[in-house]
N, C-alpha and C positions, 0 to 999 in steps of 0.2 A: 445691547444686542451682541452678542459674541461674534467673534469673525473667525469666517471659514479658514482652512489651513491656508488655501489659496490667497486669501486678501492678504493673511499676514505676511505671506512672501512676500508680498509686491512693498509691503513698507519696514521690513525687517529682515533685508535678505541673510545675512549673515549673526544668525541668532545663536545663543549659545547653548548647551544642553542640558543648563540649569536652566533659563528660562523658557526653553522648551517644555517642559516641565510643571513649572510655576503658573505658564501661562495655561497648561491645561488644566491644573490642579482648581485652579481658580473659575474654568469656564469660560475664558476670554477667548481661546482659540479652542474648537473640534472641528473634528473629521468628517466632511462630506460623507455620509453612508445613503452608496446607492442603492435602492429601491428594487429587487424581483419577484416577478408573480412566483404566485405560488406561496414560496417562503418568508418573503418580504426581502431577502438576501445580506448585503451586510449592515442594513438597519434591522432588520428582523432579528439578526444575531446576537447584534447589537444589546435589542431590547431585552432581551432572554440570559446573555448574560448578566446585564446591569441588574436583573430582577434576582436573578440566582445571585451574585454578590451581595446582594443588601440583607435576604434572607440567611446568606450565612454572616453577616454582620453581628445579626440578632442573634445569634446561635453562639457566635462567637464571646460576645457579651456576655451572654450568660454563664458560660463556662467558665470564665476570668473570674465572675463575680462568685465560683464555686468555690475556687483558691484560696477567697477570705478564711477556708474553715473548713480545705480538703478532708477530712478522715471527717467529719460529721456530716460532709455533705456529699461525700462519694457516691453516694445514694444516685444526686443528681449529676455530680461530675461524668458519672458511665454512662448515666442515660443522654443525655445531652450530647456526650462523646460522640456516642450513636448514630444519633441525631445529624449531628454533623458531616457523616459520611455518603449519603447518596447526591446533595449536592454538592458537595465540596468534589465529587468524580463529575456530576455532572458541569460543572461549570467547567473542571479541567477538559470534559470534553468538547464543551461550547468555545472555549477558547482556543485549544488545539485545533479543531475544524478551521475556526478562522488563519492562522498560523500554515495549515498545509496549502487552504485555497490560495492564499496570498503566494505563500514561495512556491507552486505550483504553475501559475502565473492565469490564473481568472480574473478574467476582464474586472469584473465585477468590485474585487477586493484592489486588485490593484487598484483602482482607481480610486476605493476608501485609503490607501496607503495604510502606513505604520503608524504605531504611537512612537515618540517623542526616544530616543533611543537609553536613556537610561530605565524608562521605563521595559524596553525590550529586553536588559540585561535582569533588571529583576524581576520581571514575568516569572523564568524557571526557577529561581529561587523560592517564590510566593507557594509555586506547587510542589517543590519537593519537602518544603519544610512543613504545610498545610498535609501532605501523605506521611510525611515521616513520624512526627508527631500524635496521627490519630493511630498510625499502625503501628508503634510501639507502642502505645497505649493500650491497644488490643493484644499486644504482646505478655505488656504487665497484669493485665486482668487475667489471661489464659496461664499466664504463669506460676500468680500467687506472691505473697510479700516475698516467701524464703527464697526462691530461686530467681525471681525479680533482682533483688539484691545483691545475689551470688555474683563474684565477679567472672565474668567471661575471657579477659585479658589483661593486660598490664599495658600501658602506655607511661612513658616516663617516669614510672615507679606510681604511676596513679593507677588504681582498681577501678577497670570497666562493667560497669552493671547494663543490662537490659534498661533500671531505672537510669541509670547516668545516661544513657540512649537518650531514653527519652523526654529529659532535660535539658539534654543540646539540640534535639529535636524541635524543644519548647523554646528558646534562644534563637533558634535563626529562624523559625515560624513567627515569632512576635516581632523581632527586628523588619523580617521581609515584611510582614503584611501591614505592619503598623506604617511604613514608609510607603505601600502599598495602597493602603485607607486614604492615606491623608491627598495621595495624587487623584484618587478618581473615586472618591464620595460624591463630588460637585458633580461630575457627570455620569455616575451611575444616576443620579438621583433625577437629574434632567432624562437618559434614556429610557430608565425604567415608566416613564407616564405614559400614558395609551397616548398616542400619536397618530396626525394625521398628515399625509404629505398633498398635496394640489388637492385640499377638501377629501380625500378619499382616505379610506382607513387602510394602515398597515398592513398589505398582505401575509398572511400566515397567524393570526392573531388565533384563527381554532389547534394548529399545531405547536402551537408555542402555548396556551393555554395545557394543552395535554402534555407536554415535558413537563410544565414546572405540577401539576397535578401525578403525574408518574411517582415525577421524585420525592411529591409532598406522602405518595403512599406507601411509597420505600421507608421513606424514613419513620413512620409509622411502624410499618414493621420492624424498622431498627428498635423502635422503642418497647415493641412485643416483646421480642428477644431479647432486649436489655432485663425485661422481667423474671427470665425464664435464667441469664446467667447472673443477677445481682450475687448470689452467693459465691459466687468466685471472687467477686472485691472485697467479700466482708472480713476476707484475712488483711487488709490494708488499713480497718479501721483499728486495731489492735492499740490502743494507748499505754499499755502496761509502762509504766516508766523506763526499769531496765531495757525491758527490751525495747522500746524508741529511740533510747542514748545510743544501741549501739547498733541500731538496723538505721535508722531516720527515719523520716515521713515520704510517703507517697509524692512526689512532686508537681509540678503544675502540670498541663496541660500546652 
């Protein structure tokens, strides 16, 4: 049975913030999330982000597993891209909300507290490299391989590409989130289940139904429009030898 944040105080007063951590990564300690009508409040948020993070797990998977064999699967790499963007804004904005209620000071959140503080510090990391990454990417599709490529500056005698963007983009995105994953799979995986609290079901479960449906039909439409601009990537599958040696390949994701 995992113990509330409360009980663990009472027998680990002075914890440290690795195992603050460890202890939620594993499930052994969460957050009291209190219960309001209407929305369900910060269990309701609760449940909608953990749902919205799991679905971009999947999303995320697939995209990695596009890498085996970018330029013949660019195909899928853009679409997927796509894909990935109305939740990956919705979930930043399901966790922002939480964020201003809490330092705002709503009874409500206060009293679900914080996560575990290193998790607090790479929170904004997880979402600027999770925006940086898709939006350079949308950079290098709109751009094309030649101008992609082109250097925009110099840094320590190295040539800054749009693509070198968004490769370092792709670096502190898989760093943040990867350290990200590993802390709160266990308890996305326990939030996201339909839950009932004192036998009565979650409030907000038809509002929280219609976000994650919203964004399932955004992202549909991303997928439309990936149809409509595929031809913009098709300059990135270009193999020619010569010219691979001295442009490179398209990079991750």
């Amino acid at each position: 049975m995992p113990r509330s944040c409360a009980e663990r105080g009472a027998t680990m007063p002075l914890p440290t913030a690795v195992t603050d951590v460890v202890d939620v990564a594993s499930g052994q300690v969460h957050r009291d999330e209190p219960v309001s009508p209407g929305t369900g409040g910060p269990a309701g948020n609760a449940q909608l982000t953990a749902r919205l993070g799991l679905a971009l797990l999947v999303l995320f998977l697939g995209e990695l597993v596009t890498l085996v064999n970018v330029r013949g699967l660019i195909t899928w790499h853009l679409v997927i891209g796509l894909l990935l963007i109305p939740p990956s804004l919705a979930k930043t904005a399901t966790t922002g909300w939480r964020v201003v209620r809490y330092y705002t000071g709503a009874a409500t959140y206060r009293k679900a507290g914080a996560p575990p503080l290193l998790l607090r510090l790479l929170g904004p990391l997880v979402v600027v490299g999770t925006l940086s990454m898709l939006g350079t990417g949308l950079v290098l599709v709109a751009l094309g391989p030649g101008p992609g490529r082109a250097a925009l500056l110099a840094v320590l005698g190295q040539q800054i590409s749009a693509l070198t963007l968004h490769q370092a983009a792709f670096v502190l995105w898989g760093a943040a989130t990867g350290l990200h994953v590993l802390a709160r799979i266990v308890p996305a995986v326990r939030l996201a289940a339909p839950s009932r609290r004192g036998g009565a079901r979650l409030p907000g479960a038809v509002p929280r139904a219609g976000a994650l449906l919203a964004t399932g039909a955004l992202a549909a439409l991303a997928a439309l429009v990936a149809t409509v601009v595929l031809g913009l990537a098709a300059g990135w599958t270009d193999t020619d030898p010569g010219r691979t040696e001295q442009s490179g390949s398209i990079s991750t994701r």
